[in-house]
C-alpha positions, 0 to 999 in steps of 0.5 A: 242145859235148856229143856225143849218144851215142844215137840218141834224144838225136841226133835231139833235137840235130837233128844229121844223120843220118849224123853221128848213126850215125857217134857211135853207132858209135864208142861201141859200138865203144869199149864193146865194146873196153872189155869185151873188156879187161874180160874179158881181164883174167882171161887176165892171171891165168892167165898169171901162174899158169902163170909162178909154176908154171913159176918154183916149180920151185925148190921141187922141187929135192929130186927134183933132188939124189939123181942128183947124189949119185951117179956120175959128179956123187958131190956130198955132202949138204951141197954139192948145197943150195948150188945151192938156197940160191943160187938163192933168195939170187938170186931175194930179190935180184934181185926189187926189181931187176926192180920198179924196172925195171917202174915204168921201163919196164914189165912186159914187158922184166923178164918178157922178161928174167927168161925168158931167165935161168931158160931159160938158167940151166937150159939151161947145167945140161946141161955137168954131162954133159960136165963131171961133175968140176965138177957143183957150180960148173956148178949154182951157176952155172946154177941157182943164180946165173943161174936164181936171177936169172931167177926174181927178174925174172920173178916181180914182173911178173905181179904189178904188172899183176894188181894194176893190172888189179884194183882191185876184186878185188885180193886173190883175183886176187893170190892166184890168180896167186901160187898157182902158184909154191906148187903148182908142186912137186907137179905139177913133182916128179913130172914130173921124177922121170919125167924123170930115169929116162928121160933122165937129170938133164943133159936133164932140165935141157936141156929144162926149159931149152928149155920154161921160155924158150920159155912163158914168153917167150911169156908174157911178152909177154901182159904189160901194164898197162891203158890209161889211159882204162879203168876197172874194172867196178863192183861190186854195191852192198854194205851192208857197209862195209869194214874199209880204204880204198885208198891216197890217193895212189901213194907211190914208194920213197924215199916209202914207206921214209919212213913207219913203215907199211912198217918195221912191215909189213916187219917183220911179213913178216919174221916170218910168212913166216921162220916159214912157211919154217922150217915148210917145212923141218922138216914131215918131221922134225916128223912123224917125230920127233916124231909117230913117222911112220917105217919104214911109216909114213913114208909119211904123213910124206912126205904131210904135206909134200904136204900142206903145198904144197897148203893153201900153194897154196889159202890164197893166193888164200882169203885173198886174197879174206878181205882184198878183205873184211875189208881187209888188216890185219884179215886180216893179224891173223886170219893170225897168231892162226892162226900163234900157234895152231898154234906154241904149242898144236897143233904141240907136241901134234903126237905125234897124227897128226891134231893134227899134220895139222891144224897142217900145214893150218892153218899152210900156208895161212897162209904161202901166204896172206902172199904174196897179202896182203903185194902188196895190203896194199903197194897198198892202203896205197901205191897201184898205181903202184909197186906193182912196185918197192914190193913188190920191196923188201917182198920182202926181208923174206921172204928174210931171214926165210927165213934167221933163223927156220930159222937160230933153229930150228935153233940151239935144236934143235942136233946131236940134236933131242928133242921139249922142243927143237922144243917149245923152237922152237915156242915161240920162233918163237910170242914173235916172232909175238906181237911181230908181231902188236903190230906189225899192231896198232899199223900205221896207213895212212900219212899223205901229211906222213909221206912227205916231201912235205907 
């Protein structure tokens, strides 16, 4: 039987009256619940940008290490990066952990859990002021094993729910949440230089620990996926037809690593991101050896990397919304001409300032932009339902990217960097952006007999 679900088609049914205002109140009551999870949506956005900024703080561990050079710590150069270096060991690890856990249990255990990490990790960092004499294991510990494991929990939550939330907008909301995480050091690096002149590193640690459990905790729990019975809002009808097509079926793991899509997209993550990482690491060194930024200049180095974390921050969320377009791999391939460019021909003739600035822009927005493409490319070619625990294990390319290429660099430069080295580097680093993009080229949406399951 068909209910009426307006007051004209109920008078038409002859149905009574008290009958009719009871069905035409529940379906305004359902629509306007329907609009409020609608609008509510973009409150999910937000609170995941707020998580990745809190969660980037990684990203601002130079500001942490000079006090740690000093008494009573006196650790060395090269001891105080393993805090550093473990924490990101941890966080590649530990991400596709929490992604089989969000397509378990969901989003929320893992965010909660990932929030008590990091707050703790970086609560325990405050035993450096009782124990000076063992400043390196307490921060390996604290920061780097336990902070490190909190931020590979609490990172994937936020993006499995966007990327449920918005099917219609996947790219652009993706980019937004993640763009956190990319512009968390410039507002986080001077808060704790502040910090660490007024209260010292120990409660520096003490109450980021404090903030960091009790925001994101709090956060957290705003996390969830939607309902089964809702649907997005429809978009305005288009004559342009888009370069992609979404997913026929949601692939789990064991399906996903069945097809060659994801060995070649994997591959092509390892590649653009190890690039971008490596990019990261020597801008300064870029700017100062090789457009001669020093002395009184070397201010303006300094700016090239602030430079570089903003367009970072701002290519996540442009080419987010380039990839809801044009579709991930088209995107995708317009990333990496970009990154060609910049490795072959701009950053080589970089001993221009204004070269070298647009190289850093340009290159920037492109790693930034792997992060917002990589989750839309892993949905729309393997489906939302496991988008968690999929991109966990796409996230690894990342990690391990981000140890091969500066590793390469750094191998070709060796103990006295010259400009034919980097330009020996830059050049290495553009061969294996050129098998990259072979790679994009040849990627293909899977088919469903690929998977295993005919």
């Amino acid at each position: 039987m068909h209910l009426p679900d307006t007051p004209s088609s109920c008078r038409k049914s002859h149905i009574p009256n008290y009958w009719c205002r009871a069905i035409c109140d529940r379906n305004t009551v359902l629509g306007e619940d329907m609009g409020k999870r609608t609008s509510s949506r973009w409150a999910l956005i937000i609170a995941g940008f707020v998580i990745n900024l809190c969660l980037g703080t990684v990203y601002a561990w130079s500001v942490f290490r000079p006090p740690l050079h000093q008494p009573p710590s006196n650790l060395s150069v090269s001891e105080s990066v393993l805090p550093f270096s473990t924490f990101l060991l941890l966080f590649g690890i530990t991400f596709a952990f929490s992604g089989k856990m969000i397509g378990d249990i969901g989003p929320r255990r893992p965010a909660l859990i990932g929030a008590v990490l990091l707050g703790v990790g970086y609560l325990l960092c405050y035993a450096i002021a009782i124990f000076p004499g063992s400043t390196l294991l307490i921060t390996i510990v604290g920061f780097g094993l336990i902070a490190g494991t909190g931020c590979g929990f609490a990172y994937n939550p936020p993006i499995a729910v966007v990327g449920r939330w918005f099917p219609d907008r996947r790219g652009l909301a993706l980019g937004l949440t993640v763009m956190g995480f990319g512009l968390s050091a410039l507002i986080t690096a001077p808060l704790v230089v502040a910090m660490i002149s007024m209260i010292g590193l120990p409660n520096t640690f003490l109450v980021l620990g404090v903030v960091f459990l009790t925001l994101l905790s709090l956060l957290g729990l705003l996390l969830r996926f939607p309902p089964a019975e809702w649907t997005p809002p429809q978009a305005k009808a288009s004559t342009s037809t888009k370069g992609w097509a979404a997913a026929v079926k949601d692939f789990t793991i064991r399906e996903m690593v069945g097809t060659r899509t994801f060995y070649l997209a994997w591959l092509t993550f390892l590649v653009g991101a190890g690039a971008g990482l490596m990019v990261i690491g020597y801008a300064k060194l870029i700017a100062t050896d090789i457009t001669g930024l020093k002395g009184g200049l070397e201010w303006l180095a300094t700016l090239a990397v602030s430079v570089l974390a903003v367009s970072n921050a701002v290519g996540r969320p442009f080419f987010g919304s380039v990839c809801d377009k044009i579709g991930p791999k088209r995107t995708l391939l317009t990333m990496q001409a970009i990154q060609l460019l910049c490795l072959a021909v701009l950053f080589p003739y970089s001993q221009s300032m204004a070269i070298l600035y647009l190289a850093i822009v340009l290159f920037g927005a492109t790693f930034g932009a792997y992060l917002a493409v990589m989750p839309a490319l892993a949905s729309y070619f393997f489906g939302t339902k496991n988008l968690g625990p999929n991109y966990g294990l796409y996230l690894s390319a990342y990690g391990v990217g981000g140890v091969i290429l500066p590793m390469l660099m750094a191998a070709i430069l060796g103990a006295k960097p010259t400009y034919g080295s980097y330009v020996q580097g830059f050049y290495a680093t553009a061969g294996l952006v050129v098998i990259a993009i072979v790679l994009a080229v040849i990627m293909r949406p899977p088919r469903i007999e690929d998977s295993g399951k005919k």
